[in-house]
RODOTI-506971 format. One record per residue (C-alpha): residue number from 1; chain; x, y, z. Coordinates in nm, 4 decimals. Layout:
BEGIN
PT   num   cadena         c1         c2         c3
PT   NUM        A          X          Y          Z
...
This chain:
BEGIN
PT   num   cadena         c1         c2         c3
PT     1        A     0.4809    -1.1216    -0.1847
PT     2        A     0.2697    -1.0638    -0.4480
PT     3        A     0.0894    -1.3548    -0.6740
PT     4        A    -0.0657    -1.3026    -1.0276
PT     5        A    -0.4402    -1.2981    -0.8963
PT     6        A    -0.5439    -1.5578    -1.2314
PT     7        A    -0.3275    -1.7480    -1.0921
PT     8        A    -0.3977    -1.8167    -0.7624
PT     9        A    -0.6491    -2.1240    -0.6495
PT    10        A    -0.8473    -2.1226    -0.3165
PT    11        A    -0.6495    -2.3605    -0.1582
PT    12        A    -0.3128    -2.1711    -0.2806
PT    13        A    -0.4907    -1.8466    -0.1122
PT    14        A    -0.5551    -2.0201     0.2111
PT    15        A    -0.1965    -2.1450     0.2305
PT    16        A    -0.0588    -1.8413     0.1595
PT    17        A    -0.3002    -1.6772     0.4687
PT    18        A    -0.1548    -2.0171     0.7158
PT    19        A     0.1401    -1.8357     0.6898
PT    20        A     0.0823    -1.5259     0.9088
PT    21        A    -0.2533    -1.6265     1.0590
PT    22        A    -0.3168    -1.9195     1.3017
PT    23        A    -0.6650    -2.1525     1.2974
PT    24        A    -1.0255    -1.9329     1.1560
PT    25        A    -1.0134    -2.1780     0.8003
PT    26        A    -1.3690    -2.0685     0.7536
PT    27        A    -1.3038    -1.7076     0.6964
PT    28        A    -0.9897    -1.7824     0.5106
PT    29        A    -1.2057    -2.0566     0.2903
PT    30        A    -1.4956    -1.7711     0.2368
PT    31        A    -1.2609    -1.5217     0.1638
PT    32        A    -1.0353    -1.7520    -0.0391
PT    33        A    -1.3707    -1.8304    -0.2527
PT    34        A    -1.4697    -1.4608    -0.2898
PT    35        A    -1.1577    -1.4032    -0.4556
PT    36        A    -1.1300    -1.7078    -0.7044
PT    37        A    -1.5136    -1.6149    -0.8224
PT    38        A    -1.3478    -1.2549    -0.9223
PT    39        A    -1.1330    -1.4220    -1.1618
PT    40        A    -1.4139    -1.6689    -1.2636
PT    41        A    -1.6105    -1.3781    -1.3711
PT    42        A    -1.3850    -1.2711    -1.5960
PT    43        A    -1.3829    -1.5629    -1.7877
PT    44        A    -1.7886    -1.5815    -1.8601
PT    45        A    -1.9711    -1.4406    -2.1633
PT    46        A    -1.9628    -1.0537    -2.1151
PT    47        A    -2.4102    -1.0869    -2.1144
PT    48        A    -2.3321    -1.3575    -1.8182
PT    49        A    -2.0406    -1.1604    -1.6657
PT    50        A    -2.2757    -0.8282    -1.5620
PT    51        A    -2.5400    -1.0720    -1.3997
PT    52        A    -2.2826    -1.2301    -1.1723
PT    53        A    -2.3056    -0.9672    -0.8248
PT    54        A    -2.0414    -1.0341    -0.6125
PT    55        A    -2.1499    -1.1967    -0.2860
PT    56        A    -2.0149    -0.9824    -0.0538
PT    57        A    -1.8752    -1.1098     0.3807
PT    58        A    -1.9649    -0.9756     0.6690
PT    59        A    -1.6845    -1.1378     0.9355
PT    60        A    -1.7791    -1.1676     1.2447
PT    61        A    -1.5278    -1.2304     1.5680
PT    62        A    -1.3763    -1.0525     1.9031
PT    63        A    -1.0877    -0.8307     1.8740
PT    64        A    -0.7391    -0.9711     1.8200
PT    65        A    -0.8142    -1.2987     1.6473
PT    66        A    -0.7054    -1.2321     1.3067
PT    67        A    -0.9733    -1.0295     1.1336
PT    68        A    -0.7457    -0.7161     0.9709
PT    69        A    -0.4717    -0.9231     0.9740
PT    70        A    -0.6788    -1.1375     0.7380
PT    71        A    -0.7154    -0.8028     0.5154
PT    72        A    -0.4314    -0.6913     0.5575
PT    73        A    -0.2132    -1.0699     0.3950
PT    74        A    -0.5102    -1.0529     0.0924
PT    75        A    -0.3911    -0.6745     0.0239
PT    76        A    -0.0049    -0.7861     0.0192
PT    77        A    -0.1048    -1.0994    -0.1598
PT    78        A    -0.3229    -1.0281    -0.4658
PT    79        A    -0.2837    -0.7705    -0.7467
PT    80        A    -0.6313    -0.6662    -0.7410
PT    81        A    -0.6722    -0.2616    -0.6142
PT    82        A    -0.7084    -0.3069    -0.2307
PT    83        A    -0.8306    -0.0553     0.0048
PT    84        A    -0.8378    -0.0885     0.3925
PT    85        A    -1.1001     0.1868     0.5490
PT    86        A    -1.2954     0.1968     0.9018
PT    87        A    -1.6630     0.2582     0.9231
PT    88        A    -1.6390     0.4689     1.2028
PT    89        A    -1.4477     0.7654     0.9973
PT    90        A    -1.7198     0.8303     0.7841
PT    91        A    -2.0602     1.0123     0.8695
PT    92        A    -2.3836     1.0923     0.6937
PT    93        A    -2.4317     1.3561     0.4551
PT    94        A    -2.4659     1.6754     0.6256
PT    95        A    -2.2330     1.6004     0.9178
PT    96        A    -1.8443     1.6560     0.9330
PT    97        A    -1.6468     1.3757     0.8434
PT    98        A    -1.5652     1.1535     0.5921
PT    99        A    -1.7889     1.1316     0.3156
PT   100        A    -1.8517     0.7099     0.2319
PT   101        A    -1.7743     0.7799    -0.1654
PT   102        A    -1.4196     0.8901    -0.0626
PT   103        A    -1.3320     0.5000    -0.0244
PT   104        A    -1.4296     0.4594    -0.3758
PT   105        A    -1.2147     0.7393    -0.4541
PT   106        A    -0.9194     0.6196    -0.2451
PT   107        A    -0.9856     0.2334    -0.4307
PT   108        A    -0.9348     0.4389    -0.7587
PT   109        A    -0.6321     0.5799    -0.6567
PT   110        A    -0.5096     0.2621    -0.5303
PT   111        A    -0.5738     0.1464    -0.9131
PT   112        A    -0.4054     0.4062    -1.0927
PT   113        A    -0.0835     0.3607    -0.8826
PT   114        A    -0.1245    -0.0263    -0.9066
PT   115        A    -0.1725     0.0210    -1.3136
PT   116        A     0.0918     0.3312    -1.3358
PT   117        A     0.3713     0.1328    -1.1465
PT   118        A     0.2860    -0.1539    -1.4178
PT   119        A     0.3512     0.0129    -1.6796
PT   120        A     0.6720     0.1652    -1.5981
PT   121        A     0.8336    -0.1222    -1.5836
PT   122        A     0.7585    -0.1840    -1.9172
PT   123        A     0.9124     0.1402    -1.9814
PT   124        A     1.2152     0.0759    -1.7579
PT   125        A     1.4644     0.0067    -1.9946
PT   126        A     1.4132     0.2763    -2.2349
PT   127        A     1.3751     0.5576    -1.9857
PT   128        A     1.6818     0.4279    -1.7828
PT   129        A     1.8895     0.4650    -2.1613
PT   130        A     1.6889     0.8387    -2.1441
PT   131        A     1.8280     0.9334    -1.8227
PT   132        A     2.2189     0.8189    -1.9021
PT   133        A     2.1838     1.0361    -2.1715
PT   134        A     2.0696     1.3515    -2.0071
PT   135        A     2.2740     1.2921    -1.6959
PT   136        A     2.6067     1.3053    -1.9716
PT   137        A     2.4430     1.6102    -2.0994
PT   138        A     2.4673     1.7440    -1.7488
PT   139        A     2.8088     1.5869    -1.6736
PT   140        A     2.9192     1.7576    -2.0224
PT   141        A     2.7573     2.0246    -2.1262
PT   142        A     2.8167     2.1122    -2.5165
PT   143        A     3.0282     1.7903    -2.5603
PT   144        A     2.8769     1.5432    -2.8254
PT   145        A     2.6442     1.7809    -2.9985
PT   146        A     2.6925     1.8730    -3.3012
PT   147        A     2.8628     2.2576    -3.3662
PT   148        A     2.6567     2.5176    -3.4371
PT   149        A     2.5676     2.7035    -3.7375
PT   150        A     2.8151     3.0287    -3.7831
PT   151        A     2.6562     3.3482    -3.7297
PT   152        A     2.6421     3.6235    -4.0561
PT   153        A     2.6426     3.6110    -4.4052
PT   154        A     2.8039     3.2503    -4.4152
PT   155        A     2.4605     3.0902    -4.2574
PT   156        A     2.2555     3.0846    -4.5314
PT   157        A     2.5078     2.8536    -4.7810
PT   158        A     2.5162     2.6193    -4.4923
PT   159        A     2.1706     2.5964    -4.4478
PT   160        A     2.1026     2.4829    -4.8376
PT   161        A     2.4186     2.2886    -4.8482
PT   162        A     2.2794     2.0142    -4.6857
PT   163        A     1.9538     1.9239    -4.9236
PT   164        A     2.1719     1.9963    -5.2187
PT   165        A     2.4877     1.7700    -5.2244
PT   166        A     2.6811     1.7394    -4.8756
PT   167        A     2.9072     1.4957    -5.0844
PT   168        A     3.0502     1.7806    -5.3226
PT   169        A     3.2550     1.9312    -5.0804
PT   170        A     3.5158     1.7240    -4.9153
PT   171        A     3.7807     2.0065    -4.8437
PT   172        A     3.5518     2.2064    -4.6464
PT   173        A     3.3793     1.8754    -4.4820
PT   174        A     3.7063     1.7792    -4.3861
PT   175        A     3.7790     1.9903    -4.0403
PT   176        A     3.4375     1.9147    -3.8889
PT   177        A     3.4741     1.5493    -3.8011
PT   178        A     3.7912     1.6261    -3.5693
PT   179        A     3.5691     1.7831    -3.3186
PT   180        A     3.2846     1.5580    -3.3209
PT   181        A     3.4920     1.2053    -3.2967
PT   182        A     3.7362     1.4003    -2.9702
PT   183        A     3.3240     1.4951    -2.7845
PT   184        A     3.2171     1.1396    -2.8646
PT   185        A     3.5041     0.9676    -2.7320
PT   186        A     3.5147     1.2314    -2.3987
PT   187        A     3.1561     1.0924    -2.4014
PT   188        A     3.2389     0.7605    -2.4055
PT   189        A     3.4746     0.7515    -2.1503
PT   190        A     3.1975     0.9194    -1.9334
PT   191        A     2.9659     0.7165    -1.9585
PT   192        A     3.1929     0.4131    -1.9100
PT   193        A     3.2465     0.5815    -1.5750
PT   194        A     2.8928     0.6314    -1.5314
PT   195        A     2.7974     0.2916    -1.5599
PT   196        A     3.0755     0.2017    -1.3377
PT   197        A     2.9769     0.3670    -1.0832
PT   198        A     3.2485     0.6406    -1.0235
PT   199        A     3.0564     0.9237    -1.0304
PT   200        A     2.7970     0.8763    -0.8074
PT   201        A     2.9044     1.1340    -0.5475
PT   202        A     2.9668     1.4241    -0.8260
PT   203        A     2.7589     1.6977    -0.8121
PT   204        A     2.4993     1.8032    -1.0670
PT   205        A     2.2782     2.0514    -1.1644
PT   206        A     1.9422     1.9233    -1.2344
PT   207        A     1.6034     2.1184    -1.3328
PT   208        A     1.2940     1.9870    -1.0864
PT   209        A     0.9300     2.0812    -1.1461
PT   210        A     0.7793     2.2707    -0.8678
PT   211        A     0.4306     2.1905    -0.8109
PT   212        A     0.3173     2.4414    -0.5710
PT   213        A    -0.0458     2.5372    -0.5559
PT   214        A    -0.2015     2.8748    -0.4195
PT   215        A    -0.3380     2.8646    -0.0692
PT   216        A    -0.7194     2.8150    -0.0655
PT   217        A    -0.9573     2.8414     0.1895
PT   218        A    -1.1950     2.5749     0.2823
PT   219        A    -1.5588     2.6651     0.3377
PT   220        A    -1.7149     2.5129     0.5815
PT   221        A    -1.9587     2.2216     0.4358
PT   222        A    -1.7393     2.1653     0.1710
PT   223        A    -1.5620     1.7505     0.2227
PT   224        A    -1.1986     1.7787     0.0940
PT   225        A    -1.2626     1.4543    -0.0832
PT   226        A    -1.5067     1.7072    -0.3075
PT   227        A    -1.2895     2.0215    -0.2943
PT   228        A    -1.0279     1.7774    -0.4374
PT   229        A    -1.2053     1.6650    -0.7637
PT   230        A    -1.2851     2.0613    -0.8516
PT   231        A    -0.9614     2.1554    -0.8441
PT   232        A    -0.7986     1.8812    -0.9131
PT   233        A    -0.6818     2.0712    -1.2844
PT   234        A    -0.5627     2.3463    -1.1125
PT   235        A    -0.2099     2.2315    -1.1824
PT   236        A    -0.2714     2.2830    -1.5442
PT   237        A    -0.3976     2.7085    -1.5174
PT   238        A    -0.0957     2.7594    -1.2895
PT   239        A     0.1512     2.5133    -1.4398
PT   240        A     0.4623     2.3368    -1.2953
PT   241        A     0.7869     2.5917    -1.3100
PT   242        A     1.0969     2.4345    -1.2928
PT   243        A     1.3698     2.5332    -1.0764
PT   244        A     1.7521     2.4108    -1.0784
PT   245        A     1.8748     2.1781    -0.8003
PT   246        A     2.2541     2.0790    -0.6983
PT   247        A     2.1980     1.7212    -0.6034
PT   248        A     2.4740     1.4019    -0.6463
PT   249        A     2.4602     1.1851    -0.9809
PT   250        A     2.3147     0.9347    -0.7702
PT   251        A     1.9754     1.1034    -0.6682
PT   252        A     1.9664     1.2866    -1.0230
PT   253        A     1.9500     0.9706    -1.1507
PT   254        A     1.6555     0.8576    -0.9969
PT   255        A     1.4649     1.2032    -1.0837
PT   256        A     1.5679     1.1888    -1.4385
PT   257        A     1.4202     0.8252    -1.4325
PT   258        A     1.1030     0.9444    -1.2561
PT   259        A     1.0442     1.1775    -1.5100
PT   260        A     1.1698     0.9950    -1.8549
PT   261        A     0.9202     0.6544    -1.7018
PT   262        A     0.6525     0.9778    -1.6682
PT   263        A     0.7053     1.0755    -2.0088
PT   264        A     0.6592     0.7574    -2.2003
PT   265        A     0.3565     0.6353    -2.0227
PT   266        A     0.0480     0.7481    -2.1321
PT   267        A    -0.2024     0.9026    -1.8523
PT   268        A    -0.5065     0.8433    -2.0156
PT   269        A    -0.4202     0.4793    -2.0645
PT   270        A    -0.3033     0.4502    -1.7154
PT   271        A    -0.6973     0.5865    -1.6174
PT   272        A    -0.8740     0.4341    -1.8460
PT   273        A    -0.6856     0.0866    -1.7548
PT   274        A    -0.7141     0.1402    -1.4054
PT   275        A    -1.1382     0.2483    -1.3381
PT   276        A    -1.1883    -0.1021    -1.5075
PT   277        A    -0.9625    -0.2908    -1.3068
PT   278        A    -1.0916    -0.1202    -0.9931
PT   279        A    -1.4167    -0.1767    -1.1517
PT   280        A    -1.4066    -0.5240    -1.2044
PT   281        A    -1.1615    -0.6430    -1.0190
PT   282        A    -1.1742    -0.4253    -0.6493
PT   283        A    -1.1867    -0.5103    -0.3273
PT   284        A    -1.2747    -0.2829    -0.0628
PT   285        A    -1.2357    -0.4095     0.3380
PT   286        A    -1.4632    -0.1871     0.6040
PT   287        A    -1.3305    -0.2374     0.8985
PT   288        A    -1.5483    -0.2174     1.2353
PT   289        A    -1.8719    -0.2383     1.0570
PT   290        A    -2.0488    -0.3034     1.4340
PT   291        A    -1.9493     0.0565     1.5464
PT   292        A    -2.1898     0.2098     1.2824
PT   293        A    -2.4969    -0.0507     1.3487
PT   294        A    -2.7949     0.0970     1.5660
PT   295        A    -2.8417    -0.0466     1.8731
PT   296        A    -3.2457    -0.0744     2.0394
PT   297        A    -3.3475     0.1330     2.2852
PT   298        A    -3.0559     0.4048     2.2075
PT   299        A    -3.0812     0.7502     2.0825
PT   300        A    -2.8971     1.0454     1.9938
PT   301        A    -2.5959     0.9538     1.7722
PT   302        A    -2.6845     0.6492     1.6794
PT   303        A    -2.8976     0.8314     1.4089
PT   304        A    -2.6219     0.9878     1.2467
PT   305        A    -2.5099     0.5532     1.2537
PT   306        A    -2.8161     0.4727     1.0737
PT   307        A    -2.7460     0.7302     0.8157
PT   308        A    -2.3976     0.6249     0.7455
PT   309        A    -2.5279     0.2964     0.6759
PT   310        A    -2.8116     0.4760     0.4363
PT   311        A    -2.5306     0.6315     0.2550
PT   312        A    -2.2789     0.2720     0.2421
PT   313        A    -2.5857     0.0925     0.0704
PT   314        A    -2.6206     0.2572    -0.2851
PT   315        A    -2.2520     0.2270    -0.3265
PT   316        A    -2.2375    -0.1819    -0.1967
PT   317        A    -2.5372    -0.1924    -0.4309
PT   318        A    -2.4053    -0.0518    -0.7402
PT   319        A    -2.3755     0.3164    -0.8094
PT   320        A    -2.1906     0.5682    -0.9766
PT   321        A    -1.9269     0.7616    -0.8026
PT   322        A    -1.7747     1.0448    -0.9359
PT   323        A    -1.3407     1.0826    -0.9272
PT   324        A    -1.0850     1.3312    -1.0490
PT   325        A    -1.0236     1.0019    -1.2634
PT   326        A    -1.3993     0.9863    -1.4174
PT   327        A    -1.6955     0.8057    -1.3003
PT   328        A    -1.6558     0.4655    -1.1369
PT   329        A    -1.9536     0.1598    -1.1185
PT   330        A    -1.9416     0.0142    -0.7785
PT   331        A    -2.1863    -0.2900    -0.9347
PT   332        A    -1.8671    -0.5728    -0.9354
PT   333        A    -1.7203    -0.4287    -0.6298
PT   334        A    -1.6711    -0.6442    -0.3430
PT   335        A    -1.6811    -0.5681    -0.0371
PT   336        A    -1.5602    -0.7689     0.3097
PT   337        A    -1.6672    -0.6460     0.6300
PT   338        A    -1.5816    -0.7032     1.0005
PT   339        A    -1.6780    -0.6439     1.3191
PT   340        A    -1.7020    -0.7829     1.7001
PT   341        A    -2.0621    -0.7457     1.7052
PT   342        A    -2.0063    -0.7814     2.0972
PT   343        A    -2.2274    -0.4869     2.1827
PT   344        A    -2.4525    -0.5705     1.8793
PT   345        A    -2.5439    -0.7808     1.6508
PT   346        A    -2.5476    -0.8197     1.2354
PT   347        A    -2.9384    -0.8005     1.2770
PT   348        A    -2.8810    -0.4116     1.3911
PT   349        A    -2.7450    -0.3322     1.0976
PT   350        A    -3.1080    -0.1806     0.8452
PT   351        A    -3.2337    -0.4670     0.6630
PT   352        A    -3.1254    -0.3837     0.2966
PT   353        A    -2.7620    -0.3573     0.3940
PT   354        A    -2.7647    -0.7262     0.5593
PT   355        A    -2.9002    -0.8006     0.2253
PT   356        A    -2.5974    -0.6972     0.0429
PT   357        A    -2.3342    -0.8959     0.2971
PT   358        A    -2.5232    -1.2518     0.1921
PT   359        A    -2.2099    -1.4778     0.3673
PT   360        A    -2.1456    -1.3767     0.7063
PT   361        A    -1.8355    -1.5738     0.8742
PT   362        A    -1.7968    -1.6149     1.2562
PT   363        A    -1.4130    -1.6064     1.4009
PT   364        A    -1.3081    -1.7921     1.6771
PT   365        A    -1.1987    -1.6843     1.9801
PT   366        A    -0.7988    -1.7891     2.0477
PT   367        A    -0.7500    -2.0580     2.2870
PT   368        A    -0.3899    -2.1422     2.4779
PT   369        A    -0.3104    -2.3677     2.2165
PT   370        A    -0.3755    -2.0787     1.9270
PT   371        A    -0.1530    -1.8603     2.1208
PT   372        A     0.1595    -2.1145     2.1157
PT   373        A     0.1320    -2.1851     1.7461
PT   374        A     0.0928    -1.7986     1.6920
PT   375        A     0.4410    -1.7605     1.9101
PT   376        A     0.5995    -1.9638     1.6981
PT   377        A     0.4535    -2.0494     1.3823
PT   378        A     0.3893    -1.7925     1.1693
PT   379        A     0.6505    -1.6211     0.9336
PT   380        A     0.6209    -1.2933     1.1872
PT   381        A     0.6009    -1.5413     1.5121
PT   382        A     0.6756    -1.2938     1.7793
PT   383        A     0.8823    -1.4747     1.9182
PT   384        A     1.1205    -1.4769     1.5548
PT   385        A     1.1006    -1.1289     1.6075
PT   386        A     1.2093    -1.0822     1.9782
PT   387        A     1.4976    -1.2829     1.9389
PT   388        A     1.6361    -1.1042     1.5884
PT   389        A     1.5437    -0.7733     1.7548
PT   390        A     1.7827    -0.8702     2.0026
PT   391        A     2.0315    -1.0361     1.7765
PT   392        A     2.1128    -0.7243     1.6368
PT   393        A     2.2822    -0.6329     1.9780
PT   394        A     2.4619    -0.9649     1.9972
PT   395        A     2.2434    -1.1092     2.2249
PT   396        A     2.1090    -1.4418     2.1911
PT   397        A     1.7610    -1.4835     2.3068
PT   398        A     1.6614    -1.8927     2.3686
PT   399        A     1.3033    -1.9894     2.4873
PT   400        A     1.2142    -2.3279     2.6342
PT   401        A     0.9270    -2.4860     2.5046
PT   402        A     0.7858    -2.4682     2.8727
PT   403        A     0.8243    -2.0996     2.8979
PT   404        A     0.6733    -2.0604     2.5535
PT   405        A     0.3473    -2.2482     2.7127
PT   406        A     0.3637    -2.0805     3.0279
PT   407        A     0.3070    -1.7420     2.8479
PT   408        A     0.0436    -1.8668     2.6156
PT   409        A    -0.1274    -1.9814     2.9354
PT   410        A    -0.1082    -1.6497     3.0847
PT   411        A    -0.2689    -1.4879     2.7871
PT   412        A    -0.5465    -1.7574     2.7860
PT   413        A    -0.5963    -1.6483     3.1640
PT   414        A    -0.5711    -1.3026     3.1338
PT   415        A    -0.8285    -1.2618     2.8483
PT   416        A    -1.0839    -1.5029     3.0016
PT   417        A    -1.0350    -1.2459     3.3133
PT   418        A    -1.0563    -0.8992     3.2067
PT   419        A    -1.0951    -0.7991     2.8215
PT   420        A    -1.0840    -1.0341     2.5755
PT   421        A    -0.8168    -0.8616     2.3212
PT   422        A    -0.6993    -1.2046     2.1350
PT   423        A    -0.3469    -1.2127     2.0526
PT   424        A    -0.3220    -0.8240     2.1268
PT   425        A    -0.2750    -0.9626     2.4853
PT   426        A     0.0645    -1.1355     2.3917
PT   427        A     0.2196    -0.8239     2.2645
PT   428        A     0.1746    -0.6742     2.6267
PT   429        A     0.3009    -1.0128     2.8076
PT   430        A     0.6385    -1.0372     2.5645
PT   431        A     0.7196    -0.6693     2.6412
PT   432        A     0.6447    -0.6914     3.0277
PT   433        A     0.8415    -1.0478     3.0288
PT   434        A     1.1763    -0.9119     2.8070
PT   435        A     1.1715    -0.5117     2.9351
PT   436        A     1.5072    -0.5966     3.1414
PT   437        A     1.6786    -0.7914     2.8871
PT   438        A     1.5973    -0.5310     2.6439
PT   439        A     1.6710    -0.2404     2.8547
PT   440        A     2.0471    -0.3945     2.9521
PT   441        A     2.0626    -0.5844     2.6305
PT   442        A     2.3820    -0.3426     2.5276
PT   443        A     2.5666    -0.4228     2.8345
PT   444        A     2.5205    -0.7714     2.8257
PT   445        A     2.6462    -0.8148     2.4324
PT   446        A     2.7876    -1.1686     2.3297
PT   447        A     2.5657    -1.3457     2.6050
PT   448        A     2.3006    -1.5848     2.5770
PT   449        A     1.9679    -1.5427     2.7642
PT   450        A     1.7361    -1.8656     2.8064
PT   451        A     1.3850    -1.7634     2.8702
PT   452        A     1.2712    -2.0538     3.1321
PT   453        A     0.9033    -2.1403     3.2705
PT   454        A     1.0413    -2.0187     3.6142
PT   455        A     1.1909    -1.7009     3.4195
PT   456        A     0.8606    -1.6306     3.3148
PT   457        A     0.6508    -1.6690     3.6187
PT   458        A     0.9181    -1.4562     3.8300
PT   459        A     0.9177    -1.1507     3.5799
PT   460        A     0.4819    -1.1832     3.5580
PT   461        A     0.4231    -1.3161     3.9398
PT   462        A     0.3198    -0.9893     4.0482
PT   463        A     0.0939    -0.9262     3.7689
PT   464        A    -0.0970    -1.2342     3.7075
PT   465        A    -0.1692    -1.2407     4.1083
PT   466        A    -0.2734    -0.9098     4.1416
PT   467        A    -0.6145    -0.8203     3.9212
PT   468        A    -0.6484    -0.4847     3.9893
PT   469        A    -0.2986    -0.4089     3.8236
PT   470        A    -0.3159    -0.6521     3.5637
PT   471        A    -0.6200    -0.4661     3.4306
PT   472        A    -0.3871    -0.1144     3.3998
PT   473        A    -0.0978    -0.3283     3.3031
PT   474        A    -0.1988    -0.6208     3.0335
């Protein structure tokens, strides 16, 4: 669900994150603060409002305890432009990969589709009344418009009739109207039928714009994130043709709507709107932050690391980043990092890009008790979706509260054994525990299956006991 971002407090932010992610209230408070101060900002003096730098969050926790998921919720939640990236795609200048200015470009792009999808619906209405009225031109062609001119030496009175006095002649006025009054009932009755839904299934033909560029070949060097704001305009030198389609009313509906919304919105409001917002107003998550950060006593890639983190700082800074949109001011930005910093630490990272990630937030790891409340708490417990997975076969899936422990014990004893994947580990345990009942769930339709403490330890016996499997297995 999306919430109004003014309108959202802290404490309405960290509610909203209790829903789908168990315990860590620091990182939720931190990141719940980072993005009331956004809409703060905007209500300062504009002098005041350009001093104000975002203070950026570095969080810090194993794997599997609620970090993405964290990003993820504040993406779904907020209508600021949102974009999701990992450090590790990106390299420094000079190397293939990812160049670090293409997340600025995707957070742009996130913006104009956030802005553009805005604006149509304030266009809705009137483009929906657009595209009933070319689908009846389709369903009758030549009905309802008005007849034209006669061809030869009879065209030129009719043209001048009009400005002069269309009053003066009634007895040649008066066979015209039949026509016109027979098309707009025929019309009528169409569109009655239309908006009844009767001819959804009848086939139309409808013209579709064919955007199909020439093939070009890709030097090497050259980022596609760069190839793609040089010819981004290409579209305009070889233009769009149009070719006809037979589709149903139904589907020509929705292109005629696509196209009428596309029509009455204007472009370079939609860019103009959208660079501020993302300007202002964007938020940009880098995942696995500790994958790029240069461990002592190491060599070899880890300089191409260090560089990648050379090339992040100007743009967590504040610079100017060129898109096929304009140029963008990553000043207001902010930006929320995480990592497991388990084979390094925040102090690896080069000194001025610690500087820019001022509140650093340390996750907990999950505990037995975490993993029962995240089996059956949350909105998406996995538990809730086990049992409607299974539903949909007509099979009724009951847990006991003992069993429910039992697993959450097995994940606690699991992780503190081998690798410590959080509440990864429970995905693995739920599919090894339910693989039978899943696998005959068709030939056991209308039953009910109770998932007991002694169910639990029969079907996971063999792999709790025996380390060496449990290691390939969970």
């Amino acid at each position: 669900m999306k919430i109004d971002l003014d309108s959202l407090t802290p404490k309405q932010i960290v509610e909203e994150l209790d829903k789908y992610i168990v315990g860590q209230t620091k990182a939720k408070k931190a990141v719940a603060i980072a993005l009331r101060n956004r809409t703060r900002r905007q209500r300062l003096s504009e002098e005041m409002r350009d001093e104000v730098a975002p203070k950026n969050i570095i969080m810090i926790g194993p794997t599997g305890v609620g970090k993405t998921e964290i990003a993820r919720r504040l993406s779904r939640l907020c209508g600021a432009p949102f974009v999701k990236v990992e450090a590790t795609k990106y390299t420094e200048v000079g190397y293939v990969g990812r160049d670090v200015e293409s997340m600025i470009r995707d957070l742009v792009s996130v913006s104009v589709s956030v802005v553009k999808t805005e604006l149509q619906e304030q266009v809705r209405e009137e483009a929906e009344k657009r595209a009933e009225e070319a689908l009846l031109d389709l369903l009758l062609p030549g009905i309802g418009k008005p007849p034209a001119a006669p061809r030869g030496a009879g065209a030129q009175p009719l043209r001048v009739e009009p400005s002069a006095a269309p009053v003066t002649a009634p007895s040649e006025a008066a066979p015209t109207p039949a026509r016109p009054a027979t098309a707009s009932s025929t019309r009528e009755k169409f569109r009655e039928k239309l908006r009844a839904g009767e001819l959804e299934d009848k086939t139309v033909e409808v013209n579709v714009t064919s955007s199909q560029f020439p093939a070009i070949e890709i030097f090497s060097g050259t980022s596609l994130e760069e190839l793609d704001v040089n010819i981004g305009n290409l579209g305009n030198i070889f233009g769009g043709r149009k070719k006809r389609k037979k589709t149903t009313v139904a589907r020509a509906r929705d292109i005629l709507l696509a196209e009428e919304m596309d029509k009455l919105i204007d472009m370079e409001r939609v860019t103009e709107q959208a660079i501020k917002r993302a300007e202002q107003m964007g938020i940009v998550f880098i995942d696995e932050l500790d994958k790029i950060a240069s461990r002592q006593n190491v060599s070899g890639v880890d300089v191409s690391r260090e560089g990648v983190q050379r090339d992040i700082l100007p743009i967590v800074e504040g610079s100017k980043v060129h898109t096929r949109y304009g140029m963008i001011d990553t000043s207001h930005i902010l930006f929320i990092a995480a990592g497991a910093f388990h084979m390094s630490k925040p102090s690896d990272l080069i000194p001025e890009l610690q500087g820019r990630f001022p509140l650093r937030v340390e996750l907990q790891a999950l505990t037995s008790e975490d993993f029962i409340k995240i089996l059956t708490q949350p909105r998406n417990a996995l538990i809730k979706q086990y049992e409607e997975l299974l539903r949909t076969e007509s099979v009724e899936l009951v847990f006991d509260e003992t069993a429910i422990k039992r697993i959450a014990e097995i994940a606690s004893e699991v992780n503190s054994r081998t690798e410590n994947i959080g509440a990864r580990r429970l995905h693995t345990i739920m599919e090894a525990l339910l693989e039978e009942v899943s696998f005959t769930a068709t030939d056991i339709q209308g039953q009910t299956v109770t998932i007991t403490e002694n169910y639990v330890d029969e079907r996971l016996k063999d792999i709790v006991e025996d380390q060496d499997l449990s290691r390939f297995i969970l």
